[in-house]
FIROSE-544780 format. One record per residue: residue number from 1; x, y, z of N, C-alpha, C in turn. Coordinates in nm, 4 decimals, decimal comma. Layout:
# FIROSE-544780
n/neast/nnorth/nup/caeast/canorth/caup/ceast/cnorth/cup
NUM/X/Y/Z/X/Y/Z/X/Y/Z
...
# end
This chain:
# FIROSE-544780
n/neast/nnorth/nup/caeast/canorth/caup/ceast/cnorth/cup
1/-2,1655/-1,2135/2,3825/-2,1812/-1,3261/2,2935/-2,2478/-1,2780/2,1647
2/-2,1797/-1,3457/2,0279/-2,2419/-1,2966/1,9271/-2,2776/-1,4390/1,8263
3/-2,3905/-1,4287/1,7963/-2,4402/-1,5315/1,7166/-2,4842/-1,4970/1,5702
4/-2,4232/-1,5680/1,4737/-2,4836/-1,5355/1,3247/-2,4717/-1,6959/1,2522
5/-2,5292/-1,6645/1,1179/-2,5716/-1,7930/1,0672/-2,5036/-1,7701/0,9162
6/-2,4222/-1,9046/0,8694/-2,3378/-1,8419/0,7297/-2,3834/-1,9657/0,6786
7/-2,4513/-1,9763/0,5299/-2,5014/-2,1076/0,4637/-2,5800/-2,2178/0,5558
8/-2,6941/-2,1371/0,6227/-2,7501/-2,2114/0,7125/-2,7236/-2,3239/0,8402
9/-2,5922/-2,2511/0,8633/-2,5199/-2,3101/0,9656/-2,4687/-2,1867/1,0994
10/-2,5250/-2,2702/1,2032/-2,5115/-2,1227/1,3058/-2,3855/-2,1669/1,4118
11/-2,3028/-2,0276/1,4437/-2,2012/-2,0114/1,4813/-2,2018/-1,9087/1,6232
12/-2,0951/-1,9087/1,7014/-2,1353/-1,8394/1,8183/-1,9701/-1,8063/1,8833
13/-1,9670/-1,6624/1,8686/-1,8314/-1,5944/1,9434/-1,8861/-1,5327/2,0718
14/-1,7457/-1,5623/2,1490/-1,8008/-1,5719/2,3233/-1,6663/-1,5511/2,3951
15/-1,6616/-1,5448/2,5048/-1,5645/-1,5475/2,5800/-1,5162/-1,6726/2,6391
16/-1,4024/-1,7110/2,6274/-1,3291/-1,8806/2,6809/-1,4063/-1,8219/2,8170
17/-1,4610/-1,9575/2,8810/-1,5082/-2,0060/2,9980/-1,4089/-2,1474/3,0487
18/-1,3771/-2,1035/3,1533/-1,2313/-2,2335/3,1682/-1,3716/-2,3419/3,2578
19/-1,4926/-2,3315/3,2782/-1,5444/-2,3953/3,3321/-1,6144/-2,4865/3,1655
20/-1,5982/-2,4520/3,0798/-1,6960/-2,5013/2,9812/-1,5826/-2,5553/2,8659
21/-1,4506/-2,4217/2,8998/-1,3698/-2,4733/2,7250/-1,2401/-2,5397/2,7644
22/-1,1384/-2,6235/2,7178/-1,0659/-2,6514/2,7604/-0,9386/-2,5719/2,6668
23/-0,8677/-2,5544/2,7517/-0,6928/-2,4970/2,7573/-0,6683/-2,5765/2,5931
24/-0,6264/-2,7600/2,6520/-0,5807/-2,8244/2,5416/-0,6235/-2,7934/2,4078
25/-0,7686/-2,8153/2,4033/-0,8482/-2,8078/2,3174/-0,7979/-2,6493/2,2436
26/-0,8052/-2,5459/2,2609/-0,8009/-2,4251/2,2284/-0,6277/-2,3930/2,1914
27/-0,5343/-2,5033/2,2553/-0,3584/-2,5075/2,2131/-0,3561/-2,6080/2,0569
28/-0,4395/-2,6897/2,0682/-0,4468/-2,7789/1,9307/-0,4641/-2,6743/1,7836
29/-0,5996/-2,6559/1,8080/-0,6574/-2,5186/1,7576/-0,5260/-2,4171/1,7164
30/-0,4778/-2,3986/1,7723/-0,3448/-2,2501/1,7356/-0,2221/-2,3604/1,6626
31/-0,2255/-2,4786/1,7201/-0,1216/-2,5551/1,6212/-0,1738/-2,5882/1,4759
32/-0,2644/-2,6425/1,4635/-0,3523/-2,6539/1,3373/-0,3205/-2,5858/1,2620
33/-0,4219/-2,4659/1,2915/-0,4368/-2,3268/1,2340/-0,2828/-2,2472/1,2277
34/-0,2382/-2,2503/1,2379/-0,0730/-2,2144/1,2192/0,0485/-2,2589/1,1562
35/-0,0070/-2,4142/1,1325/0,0978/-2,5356/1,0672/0,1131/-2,4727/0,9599
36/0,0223/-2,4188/0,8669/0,0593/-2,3565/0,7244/0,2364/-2,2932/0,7727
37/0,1662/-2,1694/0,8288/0,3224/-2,1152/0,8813/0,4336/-2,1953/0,9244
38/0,4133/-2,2549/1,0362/0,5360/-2,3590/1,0420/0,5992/-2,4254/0,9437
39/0,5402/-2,4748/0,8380/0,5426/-2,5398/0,6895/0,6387/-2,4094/0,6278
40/0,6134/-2,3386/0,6235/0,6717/-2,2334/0,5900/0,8000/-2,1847/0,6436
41/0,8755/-2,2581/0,7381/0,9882/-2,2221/0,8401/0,9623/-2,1545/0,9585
42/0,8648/-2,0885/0,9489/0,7986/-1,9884/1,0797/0,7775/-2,0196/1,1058
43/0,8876/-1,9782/1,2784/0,7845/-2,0140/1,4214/0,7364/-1,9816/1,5425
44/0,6796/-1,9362/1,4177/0,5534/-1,8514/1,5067/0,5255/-1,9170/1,6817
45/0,5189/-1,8654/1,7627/0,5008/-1,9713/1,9216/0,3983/-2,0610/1,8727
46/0,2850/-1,9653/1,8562/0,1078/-2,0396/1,8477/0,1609/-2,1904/1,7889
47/0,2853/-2,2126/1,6949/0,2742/-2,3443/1,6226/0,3520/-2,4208/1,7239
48/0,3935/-2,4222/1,8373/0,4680/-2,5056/1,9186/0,4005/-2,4503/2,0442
49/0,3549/-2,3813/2,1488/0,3169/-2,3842/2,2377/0,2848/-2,4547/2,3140
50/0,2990/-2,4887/2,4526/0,2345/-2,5791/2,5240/0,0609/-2,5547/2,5879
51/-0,0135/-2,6163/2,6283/-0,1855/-2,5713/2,7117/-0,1276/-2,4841/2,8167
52/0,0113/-2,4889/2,8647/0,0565/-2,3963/3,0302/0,0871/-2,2662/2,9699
53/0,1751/-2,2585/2,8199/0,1704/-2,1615/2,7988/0,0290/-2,0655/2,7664
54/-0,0386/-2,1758/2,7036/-0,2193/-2,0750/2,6744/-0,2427/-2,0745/2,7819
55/-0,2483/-2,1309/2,8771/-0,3207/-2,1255/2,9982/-0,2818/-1,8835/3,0883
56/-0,0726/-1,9301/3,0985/-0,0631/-1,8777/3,1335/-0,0522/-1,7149/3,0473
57/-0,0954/-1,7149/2,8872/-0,1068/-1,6459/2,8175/-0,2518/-1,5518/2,8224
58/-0,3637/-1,6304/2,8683/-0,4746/-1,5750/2,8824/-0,4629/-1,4577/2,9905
59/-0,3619/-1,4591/3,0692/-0,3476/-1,3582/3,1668/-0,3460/-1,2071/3,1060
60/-0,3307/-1,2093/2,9687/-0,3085/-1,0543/2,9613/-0,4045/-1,0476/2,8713
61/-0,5453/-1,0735/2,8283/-0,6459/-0,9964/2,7902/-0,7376/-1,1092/2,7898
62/-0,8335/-1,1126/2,6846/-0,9697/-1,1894/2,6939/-0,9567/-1,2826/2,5357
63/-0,9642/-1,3873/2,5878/-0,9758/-1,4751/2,4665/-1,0885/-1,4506/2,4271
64/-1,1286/-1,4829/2,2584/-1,3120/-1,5102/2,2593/-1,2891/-1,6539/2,1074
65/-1,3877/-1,7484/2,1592/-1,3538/-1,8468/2,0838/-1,5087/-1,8695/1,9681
66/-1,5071/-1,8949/1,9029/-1,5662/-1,9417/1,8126/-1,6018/-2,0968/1,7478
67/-1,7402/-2,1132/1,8191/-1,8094/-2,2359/1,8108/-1,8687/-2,2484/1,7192
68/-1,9081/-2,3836/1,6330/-2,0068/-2,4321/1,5486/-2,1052/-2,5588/1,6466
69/-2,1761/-2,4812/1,6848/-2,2602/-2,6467/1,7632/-2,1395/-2,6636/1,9134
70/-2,1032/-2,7520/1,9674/-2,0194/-2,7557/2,0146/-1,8990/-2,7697/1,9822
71/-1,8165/-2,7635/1,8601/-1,7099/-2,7717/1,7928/-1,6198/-2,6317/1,8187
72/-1,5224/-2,6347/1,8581/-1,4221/-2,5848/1,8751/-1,3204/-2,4949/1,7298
73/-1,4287/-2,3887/1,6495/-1,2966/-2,3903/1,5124/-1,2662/-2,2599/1,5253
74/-1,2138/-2,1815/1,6174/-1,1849/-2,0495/1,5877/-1,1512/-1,9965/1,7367
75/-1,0351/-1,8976/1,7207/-1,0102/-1,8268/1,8271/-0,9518/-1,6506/1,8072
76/-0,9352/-1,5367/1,8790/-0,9039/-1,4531/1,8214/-0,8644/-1,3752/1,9847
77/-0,7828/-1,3257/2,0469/-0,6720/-1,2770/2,2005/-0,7011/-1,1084/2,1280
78/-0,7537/-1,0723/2,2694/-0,7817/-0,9292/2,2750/-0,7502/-0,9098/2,4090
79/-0,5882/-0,8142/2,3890/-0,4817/-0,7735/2,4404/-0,5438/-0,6888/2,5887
80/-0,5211/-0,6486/2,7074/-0,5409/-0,5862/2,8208/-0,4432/-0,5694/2,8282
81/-0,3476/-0,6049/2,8063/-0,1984/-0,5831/2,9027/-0,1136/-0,6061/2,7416
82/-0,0111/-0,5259/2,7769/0,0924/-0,5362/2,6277/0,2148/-0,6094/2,6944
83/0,3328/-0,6327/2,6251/0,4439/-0,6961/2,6341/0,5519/-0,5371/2,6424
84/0,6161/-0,5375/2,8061/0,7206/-0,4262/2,7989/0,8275/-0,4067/2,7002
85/0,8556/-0,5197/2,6269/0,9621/-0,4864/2,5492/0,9015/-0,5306/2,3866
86/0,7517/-0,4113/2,4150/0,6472/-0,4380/2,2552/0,7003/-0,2904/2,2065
87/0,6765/-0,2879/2,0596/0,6400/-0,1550/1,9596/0,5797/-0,0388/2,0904
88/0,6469/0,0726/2,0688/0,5922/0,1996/2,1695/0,4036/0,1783/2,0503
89/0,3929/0,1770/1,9916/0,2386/0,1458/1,9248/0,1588/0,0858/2,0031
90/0,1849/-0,0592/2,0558/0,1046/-0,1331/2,1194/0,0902/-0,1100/2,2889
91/0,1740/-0,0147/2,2973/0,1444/0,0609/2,4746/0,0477/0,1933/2,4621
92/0,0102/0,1958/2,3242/-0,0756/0,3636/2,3345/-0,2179/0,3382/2,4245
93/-0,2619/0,4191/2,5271/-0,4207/0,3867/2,5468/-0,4999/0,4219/2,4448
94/-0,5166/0,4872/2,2903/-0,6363/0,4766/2,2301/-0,6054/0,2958/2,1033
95/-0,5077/0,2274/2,1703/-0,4733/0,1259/2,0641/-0,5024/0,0009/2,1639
96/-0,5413/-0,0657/2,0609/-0,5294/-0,2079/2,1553/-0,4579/-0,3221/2,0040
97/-0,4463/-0,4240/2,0606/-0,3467/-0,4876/1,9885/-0,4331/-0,6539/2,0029
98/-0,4553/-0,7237/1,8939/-0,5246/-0,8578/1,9161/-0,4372/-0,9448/1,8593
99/-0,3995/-1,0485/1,8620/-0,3519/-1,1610/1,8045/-0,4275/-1,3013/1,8384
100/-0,3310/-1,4004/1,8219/-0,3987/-1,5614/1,8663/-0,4823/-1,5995/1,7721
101/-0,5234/-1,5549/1,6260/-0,5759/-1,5374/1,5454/-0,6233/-1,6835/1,4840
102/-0,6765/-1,7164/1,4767/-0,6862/-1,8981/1,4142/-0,8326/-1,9003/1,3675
103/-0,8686/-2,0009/1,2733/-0,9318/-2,0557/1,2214/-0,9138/-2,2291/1,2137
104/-1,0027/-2,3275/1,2498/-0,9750/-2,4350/1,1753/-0,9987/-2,4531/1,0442
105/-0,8255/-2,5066/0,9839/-0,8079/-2,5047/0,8801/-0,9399/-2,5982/0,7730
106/-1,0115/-2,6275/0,8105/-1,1237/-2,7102/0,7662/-1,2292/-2,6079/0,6950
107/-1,2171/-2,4983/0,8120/-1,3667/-2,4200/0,8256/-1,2778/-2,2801/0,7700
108/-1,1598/-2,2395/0,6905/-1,1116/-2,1424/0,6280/-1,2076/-2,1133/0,5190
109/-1,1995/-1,9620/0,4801/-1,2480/-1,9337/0,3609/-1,3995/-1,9427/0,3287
110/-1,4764/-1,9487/0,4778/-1,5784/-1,9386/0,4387/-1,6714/-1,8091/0,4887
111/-1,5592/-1,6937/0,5588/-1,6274/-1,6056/0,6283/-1,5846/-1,5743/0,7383
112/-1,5245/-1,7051/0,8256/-1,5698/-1,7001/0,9980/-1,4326/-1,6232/1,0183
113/-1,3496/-1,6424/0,9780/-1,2040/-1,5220/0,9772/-1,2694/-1,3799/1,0139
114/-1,3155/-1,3209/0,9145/-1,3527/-1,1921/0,8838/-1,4802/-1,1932/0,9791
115/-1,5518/-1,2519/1,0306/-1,6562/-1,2810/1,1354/-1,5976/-1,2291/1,2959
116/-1,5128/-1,3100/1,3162/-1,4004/-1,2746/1,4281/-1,2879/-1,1401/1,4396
117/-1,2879/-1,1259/1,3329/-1,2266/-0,9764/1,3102/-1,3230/-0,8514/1,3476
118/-1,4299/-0,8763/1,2569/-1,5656/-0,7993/1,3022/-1,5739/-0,7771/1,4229
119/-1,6036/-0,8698/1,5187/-1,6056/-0,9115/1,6414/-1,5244/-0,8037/1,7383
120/-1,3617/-0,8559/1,7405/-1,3058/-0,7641/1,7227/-1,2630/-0,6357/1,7466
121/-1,2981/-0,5495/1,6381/-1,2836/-0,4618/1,5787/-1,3807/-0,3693/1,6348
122/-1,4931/-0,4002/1,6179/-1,6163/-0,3833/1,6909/-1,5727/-0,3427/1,8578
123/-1,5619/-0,4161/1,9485/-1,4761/-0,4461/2,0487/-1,4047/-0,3278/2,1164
124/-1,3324/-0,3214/2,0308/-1,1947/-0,2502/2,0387/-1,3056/-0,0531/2,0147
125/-1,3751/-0,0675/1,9033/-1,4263/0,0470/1,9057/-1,5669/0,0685/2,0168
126/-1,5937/-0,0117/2,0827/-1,6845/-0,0343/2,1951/-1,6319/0,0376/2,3307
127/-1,4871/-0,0431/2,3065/-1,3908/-0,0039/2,4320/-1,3013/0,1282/2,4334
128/-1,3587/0,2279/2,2976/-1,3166/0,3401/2,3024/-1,1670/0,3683/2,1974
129/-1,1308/0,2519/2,1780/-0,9901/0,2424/2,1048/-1,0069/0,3660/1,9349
130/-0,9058/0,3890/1,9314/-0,9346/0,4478/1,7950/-0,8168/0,3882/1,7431
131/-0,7475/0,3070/1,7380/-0,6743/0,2054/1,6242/-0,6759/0,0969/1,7311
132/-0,6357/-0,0481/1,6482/-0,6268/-0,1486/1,6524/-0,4990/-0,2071/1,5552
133/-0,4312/-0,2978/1,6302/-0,3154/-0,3086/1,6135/-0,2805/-0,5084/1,5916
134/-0,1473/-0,5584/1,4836/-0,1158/-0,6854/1,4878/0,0029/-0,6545/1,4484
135/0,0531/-0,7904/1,4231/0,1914/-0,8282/1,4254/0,2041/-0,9466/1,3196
136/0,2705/-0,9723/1,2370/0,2734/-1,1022/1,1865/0,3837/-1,0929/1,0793
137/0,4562/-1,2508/1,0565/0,5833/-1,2209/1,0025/0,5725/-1,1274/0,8732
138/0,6940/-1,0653/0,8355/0,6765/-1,0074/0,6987/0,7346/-1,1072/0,5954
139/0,7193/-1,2710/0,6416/0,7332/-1,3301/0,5174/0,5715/-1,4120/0,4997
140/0,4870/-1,4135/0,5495/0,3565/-1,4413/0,5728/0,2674/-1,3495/0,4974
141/0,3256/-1,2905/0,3834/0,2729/-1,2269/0,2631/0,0880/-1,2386/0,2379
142/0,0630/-1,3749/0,2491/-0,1007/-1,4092/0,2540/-0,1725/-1,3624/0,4003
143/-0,0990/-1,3428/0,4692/-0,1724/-1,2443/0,6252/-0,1822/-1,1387/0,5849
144/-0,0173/-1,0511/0,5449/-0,0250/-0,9495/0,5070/-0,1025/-0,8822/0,4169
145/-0,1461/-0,9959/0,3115/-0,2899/-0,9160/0,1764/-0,3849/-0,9448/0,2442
146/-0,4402/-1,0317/0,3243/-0,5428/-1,0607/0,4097/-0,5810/-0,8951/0,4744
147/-0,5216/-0,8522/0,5482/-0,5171/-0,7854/0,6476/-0,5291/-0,6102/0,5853
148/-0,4463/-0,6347/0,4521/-0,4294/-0,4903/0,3589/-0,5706/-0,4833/0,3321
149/-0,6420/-0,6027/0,2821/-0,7464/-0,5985/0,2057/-0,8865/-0,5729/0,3512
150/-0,8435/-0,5511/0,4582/-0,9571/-0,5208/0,5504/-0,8931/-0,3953/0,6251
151/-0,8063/-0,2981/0,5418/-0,7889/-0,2055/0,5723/-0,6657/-0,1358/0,6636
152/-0,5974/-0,2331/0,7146/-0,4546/-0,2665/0,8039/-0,3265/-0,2039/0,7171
153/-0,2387/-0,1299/0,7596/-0,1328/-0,1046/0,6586/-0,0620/-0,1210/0,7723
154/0,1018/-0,1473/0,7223/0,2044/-0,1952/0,8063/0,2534/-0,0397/0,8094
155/0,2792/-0,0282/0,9314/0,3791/0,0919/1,0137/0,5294/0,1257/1,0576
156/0,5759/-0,0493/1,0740/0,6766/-0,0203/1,1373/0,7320/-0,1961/1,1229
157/0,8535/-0,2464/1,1282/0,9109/-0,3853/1,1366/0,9525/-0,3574/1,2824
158/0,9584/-0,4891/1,3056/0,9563/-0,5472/1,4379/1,0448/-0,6723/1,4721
159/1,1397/-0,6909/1,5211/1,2128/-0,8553/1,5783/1,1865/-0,8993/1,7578
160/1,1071/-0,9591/1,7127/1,0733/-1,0483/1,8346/1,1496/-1,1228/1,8865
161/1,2185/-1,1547/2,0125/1,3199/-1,2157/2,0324/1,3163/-1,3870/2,0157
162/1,1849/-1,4465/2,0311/1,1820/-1,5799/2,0071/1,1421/-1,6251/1,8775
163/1,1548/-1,5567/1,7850/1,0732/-1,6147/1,6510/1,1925/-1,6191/1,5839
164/1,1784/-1,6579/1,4519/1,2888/-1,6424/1,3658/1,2737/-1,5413/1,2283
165/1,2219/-1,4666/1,2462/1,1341/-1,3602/1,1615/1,1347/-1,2203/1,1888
166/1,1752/-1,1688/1,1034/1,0862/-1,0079/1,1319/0,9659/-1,0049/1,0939
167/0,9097/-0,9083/1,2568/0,7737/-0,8802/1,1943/0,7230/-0,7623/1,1694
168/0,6034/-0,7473/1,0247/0,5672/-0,6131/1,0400/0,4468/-0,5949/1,1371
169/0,4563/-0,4247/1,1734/0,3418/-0,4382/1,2946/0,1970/-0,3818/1,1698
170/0,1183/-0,4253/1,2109/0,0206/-0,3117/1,1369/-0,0944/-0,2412/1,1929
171/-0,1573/-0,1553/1,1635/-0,2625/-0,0910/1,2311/-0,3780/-0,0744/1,1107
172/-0,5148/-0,0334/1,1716/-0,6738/-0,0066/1,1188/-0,6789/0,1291/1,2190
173/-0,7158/0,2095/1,1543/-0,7721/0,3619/1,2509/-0,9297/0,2864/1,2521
174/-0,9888/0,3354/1,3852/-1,0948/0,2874/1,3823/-1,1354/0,3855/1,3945
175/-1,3129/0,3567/1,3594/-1,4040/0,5694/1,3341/-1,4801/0,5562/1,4686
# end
């Protein structure tokens, strides 16, 4: 669990507890936070998903969600298990791969993005990883400078069979 305080308001990244957080609650959250994209033609799962699919999605690594008080605005999926028919990238053991990425769109732009990345990143170099790895469409241009600008360069394009998008993959070498 990690706790910090941004404009005198304190915040807290943790691990989903299915005894404390709810499924629904945390599927709303990825629709929200994703509608930009959908708005955009992309569709992305996170913007249509069902709670069975999060439910049965948590199976392959560790959610960690991000509270204000008891408020629900942030989530960020750190991968254990990859997808067999993923980028040979995201099967390496010194890589791990995170997605599920959200913010409530309310609470954007004030930090807690790059808070959860930290998080993260951190994480991933805790757990020995020496890169860290995403995915996101290559028409999602504002992820893509997002992501350039914290050090991520794209490697390789990617077609996912359920989206309607190519995606680029990108990676961070971690030290």
């Amino acid at each position: 669990m990690v706790k910090f305080t941004i404009n005198n308001t304190e915040y807290t990244i943790r691990l989903f507890d299915n005894e404390r957080d709810s499924i629904e609650e945390l599927t709303e959250l990825l629709h929200r936070s994703y509608k930009r994209l959908a708005d955009m033609g992309l569709n992305f799962i996170a913007t249509k998903q069902d709670a069975e699919y999060t439910r049965k999605y948590m199976e392959k690594g560790e959610c960690y969600v991000l509270y204000e008080s008891e408020k629900l605005i942030g989530t960020i999926f750190y991968y254990l298990k990859t997808f067999k028919d993923a980028p040979d990238i995201f099967k390496r053991g010194d890589t791990v791969l995170f997605g599920k990425f959200a913010v409530e769109p309310a609470c954007q732009n004030l930090g807690l993005g790059s808070r959860l990345m930290d998080f993260i990143e951190n994480l991933a170099i805790s757990n020995g990883k020496k890169q860290i790895v995403l995915d996101t469409s290559e028409n999602a241009l504002h992820l893509i400078g997002y992501y350039n600008k914290r050090g991520y360069e794209i490697v390789q394009h990617w077609r996912w069979p359920d989206v309607n998008y190519k995606s680029v993959v990108m990676r961070k070498k971690l030290k």
